[in-house]
Backbone as JSON Lines, residues from 0, in Angstrom:
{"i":0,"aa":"X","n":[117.69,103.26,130.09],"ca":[117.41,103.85,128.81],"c":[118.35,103.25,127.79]}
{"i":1,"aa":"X","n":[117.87,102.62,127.05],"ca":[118.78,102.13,125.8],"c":[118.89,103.5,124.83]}
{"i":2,"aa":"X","n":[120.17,102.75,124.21],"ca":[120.69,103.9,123.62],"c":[121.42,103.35,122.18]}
{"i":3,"aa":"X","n":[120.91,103.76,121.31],"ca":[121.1,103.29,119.6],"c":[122.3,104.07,119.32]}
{"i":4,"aa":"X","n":[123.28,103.99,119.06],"ca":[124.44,104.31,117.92],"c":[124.12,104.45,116.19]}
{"i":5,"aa":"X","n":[123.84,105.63,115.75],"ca":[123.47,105.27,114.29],"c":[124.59,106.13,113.74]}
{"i":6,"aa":"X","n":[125.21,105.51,112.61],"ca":[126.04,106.1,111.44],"c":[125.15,106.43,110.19]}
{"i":7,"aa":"X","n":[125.66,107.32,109.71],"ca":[125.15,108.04,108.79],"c":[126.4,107.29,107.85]}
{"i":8,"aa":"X","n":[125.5,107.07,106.22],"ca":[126.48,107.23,105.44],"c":[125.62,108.17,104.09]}
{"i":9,"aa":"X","n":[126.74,108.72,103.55],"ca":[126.34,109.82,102.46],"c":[125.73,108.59,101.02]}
{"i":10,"aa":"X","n":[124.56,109.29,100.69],"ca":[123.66,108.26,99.53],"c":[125.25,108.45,98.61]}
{"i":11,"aa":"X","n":[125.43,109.23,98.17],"ca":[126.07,109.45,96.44],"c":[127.85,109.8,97.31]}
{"i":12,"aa":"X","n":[128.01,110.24,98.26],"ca":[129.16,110.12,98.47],"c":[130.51,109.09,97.97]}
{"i":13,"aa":"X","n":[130.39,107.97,97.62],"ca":[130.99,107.17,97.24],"c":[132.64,106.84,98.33]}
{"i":14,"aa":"X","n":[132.06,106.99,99.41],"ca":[133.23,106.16,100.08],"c":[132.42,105.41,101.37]}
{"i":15,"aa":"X","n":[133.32,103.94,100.78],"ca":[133.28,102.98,102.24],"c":[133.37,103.33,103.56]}
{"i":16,"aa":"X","n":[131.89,102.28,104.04],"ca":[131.65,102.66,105.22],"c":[132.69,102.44,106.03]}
{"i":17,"aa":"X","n":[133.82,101.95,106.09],"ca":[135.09,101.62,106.61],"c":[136.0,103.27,106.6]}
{"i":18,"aa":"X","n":[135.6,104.01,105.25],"ca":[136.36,105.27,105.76],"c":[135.61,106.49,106.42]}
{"i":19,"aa":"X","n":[133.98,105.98,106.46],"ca":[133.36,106.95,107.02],"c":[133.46,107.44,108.99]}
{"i":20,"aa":"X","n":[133.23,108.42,109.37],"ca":[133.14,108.36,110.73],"c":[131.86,108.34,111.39]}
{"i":21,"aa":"X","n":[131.59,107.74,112.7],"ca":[130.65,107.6,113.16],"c":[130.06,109.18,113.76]}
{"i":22,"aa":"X","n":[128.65,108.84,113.23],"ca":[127.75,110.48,113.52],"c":[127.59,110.59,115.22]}
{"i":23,"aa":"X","n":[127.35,111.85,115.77],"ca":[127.26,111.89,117.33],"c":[125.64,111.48,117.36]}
{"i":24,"aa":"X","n":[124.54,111.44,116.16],"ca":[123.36,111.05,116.48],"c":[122.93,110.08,117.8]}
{"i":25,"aa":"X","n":[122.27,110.27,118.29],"ca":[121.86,108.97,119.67],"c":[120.62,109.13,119.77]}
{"i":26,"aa":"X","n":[119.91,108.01,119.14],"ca":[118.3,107.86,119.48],"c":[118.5,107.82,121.19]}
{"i":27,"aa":"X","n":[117.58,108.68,121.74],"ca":[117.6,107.93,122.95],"c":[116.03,107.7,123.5]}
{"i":28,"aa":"X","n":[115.22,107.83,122.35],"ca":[113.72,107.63,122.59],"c":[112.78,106.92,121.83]}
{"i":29,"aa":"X","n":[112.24,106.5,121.26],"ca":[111.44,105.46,120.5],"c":[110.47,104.93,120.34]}
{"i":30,"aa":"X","n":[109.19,106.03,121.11],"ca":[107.93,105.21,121.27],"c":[107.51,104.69,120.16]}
{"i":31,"aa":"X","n":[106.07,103.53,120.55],"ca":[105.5,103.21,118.98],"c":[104.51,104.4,118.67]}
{"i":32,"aa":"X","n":[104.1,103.79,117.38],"ca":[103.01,105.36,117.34],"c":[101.76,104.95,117.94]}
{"i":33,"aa":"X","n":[101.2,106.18,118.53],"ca":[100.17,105.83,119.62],"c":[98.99,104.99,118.75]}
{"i":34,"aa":"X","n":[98.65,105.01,117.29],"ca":[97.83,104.51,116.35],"c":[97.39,102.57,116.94]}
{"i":35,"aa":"X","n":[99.08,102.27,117.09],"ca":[99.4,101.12,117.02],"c":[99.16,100.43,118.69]}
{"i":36,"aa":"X","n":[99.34,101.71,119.38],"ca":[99.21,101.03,120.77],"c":[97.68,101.44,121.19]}
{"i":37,"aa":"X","n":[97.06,102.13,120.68],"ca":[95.78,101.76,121.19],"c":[94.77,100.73,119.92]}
{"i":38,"aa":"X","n":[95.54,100.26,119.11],"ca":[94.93,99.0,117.93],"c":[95.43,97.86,119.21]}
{"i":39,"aa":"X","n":[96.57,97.97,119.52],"ca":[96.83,96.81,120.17],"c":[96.19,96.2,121.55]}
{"i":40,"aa":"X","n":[95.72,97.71,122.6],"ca":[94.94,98.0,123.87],"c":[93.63,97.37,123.68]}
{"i":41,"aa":"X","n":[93.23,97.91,122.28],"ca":[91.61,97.14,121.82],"c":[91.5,95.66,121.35]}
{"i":42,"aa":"X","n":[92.62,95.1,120.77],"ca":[92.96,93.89,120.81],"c":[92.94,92.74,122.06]}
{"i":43,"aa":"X","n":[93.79,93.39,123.12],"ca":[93.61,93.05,124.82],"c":[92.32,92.61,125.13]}
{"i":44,"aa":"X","n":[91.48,94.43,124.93],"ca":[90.17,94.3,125.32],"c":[89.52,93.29,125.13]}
{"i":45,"aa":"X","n":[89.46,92.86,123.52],"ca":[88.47,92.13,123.07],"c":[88.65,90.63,123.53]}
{"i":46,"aa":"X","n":[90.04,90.51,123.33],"ca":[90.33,89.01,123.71],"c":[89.94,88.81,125.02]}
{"i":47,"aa":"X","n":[90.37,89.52,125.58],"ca":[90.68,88.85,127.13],"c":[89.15,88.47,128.01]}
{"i":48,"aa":"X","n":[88.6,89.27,127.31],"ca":[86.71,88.44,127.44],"c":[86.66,87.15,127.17]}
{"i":49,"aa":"X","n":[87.16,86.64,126.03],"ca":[86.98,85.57,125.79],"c":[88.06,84.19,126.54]}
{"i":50,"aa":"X","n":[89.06,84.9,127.55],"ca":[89.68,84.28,127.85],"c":[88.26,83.4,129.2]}
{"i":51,"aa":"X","n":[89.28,81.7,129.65],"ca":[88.61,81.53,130.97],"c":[88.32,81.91,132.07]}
{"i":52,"aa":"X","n":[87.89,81.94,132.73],"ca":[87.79,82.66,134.3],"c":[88.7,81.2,135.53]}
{"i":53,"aa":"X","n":[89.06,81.7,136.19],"ca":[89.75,80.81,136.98],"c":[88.98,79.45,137.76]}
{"i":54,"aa":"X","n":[87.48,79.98,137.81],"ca":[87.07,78.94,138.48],"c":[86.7,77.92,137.43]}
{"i":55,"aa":"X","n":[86.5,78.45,136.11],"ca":[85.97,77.2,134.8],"c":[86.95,76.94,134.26]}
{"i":56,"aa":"X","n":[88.66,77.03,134.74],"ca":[89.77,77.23,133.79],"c":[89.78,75.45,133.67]}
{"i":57,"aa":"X","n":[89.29,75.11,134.83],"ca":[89.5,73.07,134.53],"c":[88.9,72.45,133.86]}
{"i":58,"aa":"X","n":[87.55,73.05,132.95],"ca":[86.83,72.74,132.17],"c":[87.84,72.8,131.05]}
{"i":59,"aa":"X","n":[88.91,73.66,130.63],"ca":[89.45,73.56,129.45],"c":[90.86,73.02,129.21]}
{"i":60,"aa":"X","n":[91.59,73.06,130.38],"ca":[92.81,73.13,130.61],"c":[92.85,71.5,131.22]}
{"i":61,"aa":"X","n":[92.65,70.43,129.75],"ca":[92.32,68.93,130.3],"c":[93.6,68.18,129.32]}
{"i":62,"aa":"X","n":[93.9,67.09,130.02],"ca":[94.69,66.32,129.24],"c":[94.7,65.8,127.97]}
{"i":63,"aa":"X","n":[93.29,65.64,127.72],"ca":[93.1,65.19,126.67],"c":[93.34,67.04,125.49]}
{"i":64,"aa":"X","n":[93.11,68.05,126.32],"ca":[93.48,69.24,125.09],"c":[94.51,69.14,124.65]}
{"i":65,"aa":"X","n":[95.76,69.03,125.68],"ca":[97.02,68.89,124.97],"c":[97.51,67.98,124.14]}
{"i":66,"aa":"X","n":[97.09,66.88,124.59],"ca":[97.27,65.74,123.67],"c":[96.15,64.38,122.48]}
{"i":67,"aa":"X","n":[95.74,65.91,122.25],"ca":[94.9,65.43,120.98],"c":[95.76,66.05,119.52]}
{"i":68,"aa":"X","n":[95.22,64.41,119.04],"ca":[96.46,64.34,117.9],"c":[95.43,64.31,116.28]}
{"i":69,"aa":"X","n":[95.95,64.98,115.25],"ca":[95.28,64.93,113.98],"c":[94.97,63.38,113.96]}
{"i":70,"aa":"X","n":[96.09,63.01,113.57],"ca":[96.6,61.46,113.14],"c":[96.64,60.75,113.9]}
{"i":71,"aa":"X","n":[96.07,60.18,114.68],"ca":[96.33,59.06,116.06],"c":[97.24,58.31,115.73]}
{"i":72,"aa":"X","n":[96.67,57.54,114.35],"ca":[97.27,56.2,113.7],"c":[98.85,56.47,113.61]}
{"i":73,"aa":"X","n":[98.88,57.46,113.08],"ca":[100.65,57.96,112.83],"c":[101.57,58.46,113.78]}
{"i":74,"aa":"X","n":[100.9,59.04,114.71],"ca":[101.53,59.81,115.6],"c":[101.12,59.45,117.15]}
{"i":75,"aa":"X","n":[102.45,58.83,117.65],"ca":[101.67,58.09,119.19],"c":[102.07,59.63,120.47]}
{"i":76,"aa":"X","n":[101.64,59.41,121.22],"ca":[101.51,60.51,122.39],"c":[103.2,61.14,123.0]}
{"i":77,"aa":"X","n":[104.15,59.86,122.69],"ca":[105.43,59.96,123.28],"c":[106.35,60.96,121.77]}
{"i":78,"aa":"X","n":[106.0,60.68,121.01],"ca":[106.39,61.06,119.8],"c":[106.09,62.49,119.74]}
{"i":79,"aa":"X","n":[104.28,63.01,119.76],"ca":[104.26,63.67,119.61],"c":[104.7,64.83,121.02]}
{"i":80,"aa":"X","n":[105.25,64.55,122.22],"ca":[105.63,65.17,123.26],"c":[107.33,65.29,122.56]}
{"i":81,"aa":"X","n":[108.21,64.62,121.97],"ca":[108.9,64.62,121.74],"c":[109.5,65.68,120.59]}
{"i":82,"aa":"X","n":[108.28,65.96,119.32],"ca":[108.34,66.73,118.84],"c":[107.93,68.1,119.36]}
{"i":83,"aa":"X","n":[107.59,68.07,120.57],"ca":[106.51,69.9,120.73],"c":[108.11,70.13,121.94]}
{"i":84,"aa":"X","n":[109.41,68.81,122.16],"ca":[110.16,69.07,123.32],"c":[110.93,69.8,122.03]}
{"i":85,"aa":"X","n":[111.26,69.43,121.2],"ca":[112.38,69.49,120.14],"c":[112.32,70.77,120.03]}
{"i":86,"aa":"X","n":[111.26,71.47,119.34],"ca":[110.34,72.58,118.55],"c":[110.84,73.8,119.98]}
{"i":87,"aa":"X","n":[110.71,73.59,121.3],"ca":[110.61,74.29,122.35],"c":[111.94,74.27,122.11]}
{"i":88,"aa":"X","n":[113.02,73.17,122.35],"ca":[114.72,73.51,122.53],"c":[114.81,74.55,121.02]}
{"i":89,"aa":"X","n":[114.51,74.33,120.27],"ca":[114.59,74.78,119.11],"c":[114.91,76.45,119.26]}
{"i":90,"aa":"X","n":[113.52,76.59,119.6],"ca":[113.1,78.27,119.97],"c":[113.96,78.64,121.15]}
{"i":91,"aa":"X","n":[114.16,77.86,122.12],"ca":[115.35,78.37,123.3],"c":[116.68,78.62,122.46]}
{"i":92,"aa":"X","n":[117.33,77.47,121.79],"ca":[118.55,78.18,121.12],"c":[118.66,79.09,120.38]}
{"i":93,"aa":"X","n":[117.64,79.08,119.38],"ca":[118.09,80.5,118.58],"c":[117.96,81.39,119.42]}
{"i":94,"aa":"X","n":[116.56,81.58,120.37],"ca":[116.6,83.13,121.08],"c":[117.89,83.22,121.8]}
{"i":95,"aa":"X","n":[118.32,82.72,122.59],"ca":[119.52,82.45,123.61],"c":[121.24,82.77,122.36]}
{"i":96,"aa":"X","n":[121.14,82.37,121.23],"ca":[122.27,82.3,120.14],"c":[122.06,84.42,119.83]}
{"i":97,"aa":"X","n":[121.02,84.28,119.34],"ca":[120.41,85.71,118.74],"c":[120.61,86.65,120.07]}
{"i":98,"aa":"X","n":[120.39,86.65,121.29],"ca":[120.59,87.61,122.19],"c":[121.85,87.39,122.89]}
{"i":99,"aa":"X","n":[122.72,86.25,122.69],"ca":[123.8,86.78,123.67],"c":[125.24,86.0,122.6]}
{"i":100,"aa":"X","n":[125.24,85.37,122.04],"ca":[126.64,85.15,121.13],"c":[126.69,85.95,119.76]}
{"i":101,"aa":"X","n":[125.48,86.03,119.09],"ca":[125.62,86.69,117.89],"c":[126.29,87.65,117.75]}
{"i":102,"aa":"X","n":[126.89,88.35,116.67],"ca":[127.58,89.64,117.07],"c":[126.21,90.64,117.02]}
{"i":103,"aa":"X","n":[125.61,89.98,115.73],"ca":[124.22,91.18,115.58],"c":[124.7,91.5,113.73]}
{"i":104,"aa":"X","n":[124.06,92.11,113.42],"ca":[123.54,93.04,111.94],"c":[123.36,94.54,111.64]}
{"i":105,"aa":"X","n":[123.69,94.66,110.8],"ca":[123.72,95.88,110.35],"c":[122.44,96.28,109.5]}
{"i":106,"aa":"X","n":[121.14,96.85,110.81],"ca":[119.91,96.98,109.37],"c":[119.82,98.7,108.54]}
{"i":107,"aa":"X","n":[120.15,98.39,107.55],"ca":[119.7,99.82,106.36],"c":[118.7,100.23,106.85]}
{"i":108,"aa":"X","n":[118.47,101.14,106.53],"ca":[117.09,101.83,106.92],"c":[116.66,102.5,105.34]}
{"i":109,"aa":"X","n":[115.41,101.81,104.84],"ca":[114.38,102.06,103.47],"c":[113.44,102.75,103.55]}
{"i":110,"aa":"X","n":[113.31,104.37,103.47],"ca":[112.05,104.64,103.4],"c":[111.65,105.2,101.88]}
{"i":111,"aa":"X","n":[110.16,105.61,102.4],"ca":[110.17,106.51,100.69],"c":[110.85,107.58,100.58]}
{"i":112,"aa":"X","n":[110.96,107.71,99.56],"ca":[111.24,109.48,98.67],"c":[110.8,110.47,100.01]}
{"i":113,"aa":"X","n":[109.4,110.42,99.63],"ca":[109.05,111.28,100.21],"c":[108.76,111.58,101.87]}
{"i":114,"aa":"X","n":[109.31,110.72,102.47],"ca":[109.56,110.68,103.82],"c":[110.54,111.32,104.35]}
{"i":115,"aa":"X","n":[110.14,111.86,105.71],"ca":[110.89,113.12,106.42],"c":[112.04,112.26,107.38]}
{"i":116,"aa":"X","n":[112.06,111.04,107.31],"ca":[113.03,110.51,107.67],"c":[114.04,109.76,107.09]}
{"i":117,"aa":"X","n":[115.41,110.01,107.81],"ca":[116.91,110.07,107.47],"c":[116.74,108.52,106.68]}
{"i":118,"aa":"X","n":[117.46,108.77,105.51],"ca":[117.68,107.78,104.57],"c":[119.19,107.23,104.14]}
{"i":119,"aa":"X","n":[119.57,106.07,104.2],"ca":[121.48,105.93,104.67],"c":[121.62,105.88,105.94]}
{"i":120,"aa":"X","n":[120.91,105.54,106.62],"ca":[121.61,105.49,107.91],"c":[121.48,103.98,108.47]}
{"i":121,"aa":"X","n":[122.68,103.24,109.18],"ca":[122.73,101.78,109.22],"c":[122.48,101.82,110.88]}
{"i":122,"aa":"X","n":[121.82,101.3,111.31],"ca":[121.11,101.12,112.66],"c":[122.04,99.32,112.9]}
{"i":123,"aa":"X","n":[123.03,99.52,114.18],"ca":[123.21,98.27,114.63],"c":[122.7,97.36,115.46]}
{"i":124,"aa":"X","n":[122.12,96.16,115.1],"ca":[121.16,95.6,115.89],"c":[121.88,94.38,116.81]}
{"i":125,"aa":"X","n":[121.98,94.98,117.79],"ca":[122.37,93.28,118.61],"c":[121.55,92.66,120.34]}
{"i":126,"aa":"X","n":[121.73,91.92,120.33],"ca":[121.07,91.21,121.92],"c":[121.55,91.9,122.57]}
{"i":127,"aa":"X","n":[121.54,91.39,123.86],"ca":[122.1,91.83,125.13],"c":[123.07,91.91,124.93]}
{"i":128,"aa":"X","n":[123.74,93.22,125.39],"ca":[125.01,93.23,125.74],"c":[125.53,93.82,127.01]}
């Protein structure tokens, strides 16, 4: 069970979050709203029809899919493997930087006026720890 730490700070209070103390609040629950997980369940549904079936998956899953290029003329096959290697290390370091060296961020929390939820309160966001 993960477990969120949230500080409260007072809207109009006027003292730094440095002299404030941390609230005993502890999310310790968080579903999404069910709205969103059955938009997303019907999403599944629909796609996954359209996915291949295993025995026709070799009809699609051909050499020439991966390495068909806009630009032939400009872009040769080694090049463009070179860029989709780059693009991949790319996405490995940040995720790998973002979940385990970063310290993490401090996100505000914005709602409306008229919302029944806590407003000032700084939610700390970090990777694995």
């Amino acid at each position: 069970m993960t477990l969120i730490k949230i500080e409260r700070i007072a809207a109009n209070s006027g003292k730094s979050r440095a002299n404030l103390e941390p609230a005993s609040d502890i999310v310790t629950s968080a579903p999404p709203p069910l709205l969103i997980v059955a938009l997303v369940g019907l999403f599944v549904a629909v796609f996954v029809t359209f996915f291949p079936s295993l025995e026709n998956i070799d009809e699609y899953a051909t050499v020439e899919t991966f390495t068909n290029r806009v630009f032939p003329s400009l872009l040769s096959l080694k090049a463009l493997a070179w860029i989709r290697l780059d693009i991949a290390a790319f996405c490995l370091f940040v995720s790998y930087r973002g979940s385990f060296i970063d310290p993490g961020w401090e996100q505000a929390t914005t709602y409306l006026p008229q919302s029944k939820l806590k407003r000032g309160v700084y939610i700390q966001m970090r990777g694995y720890r």
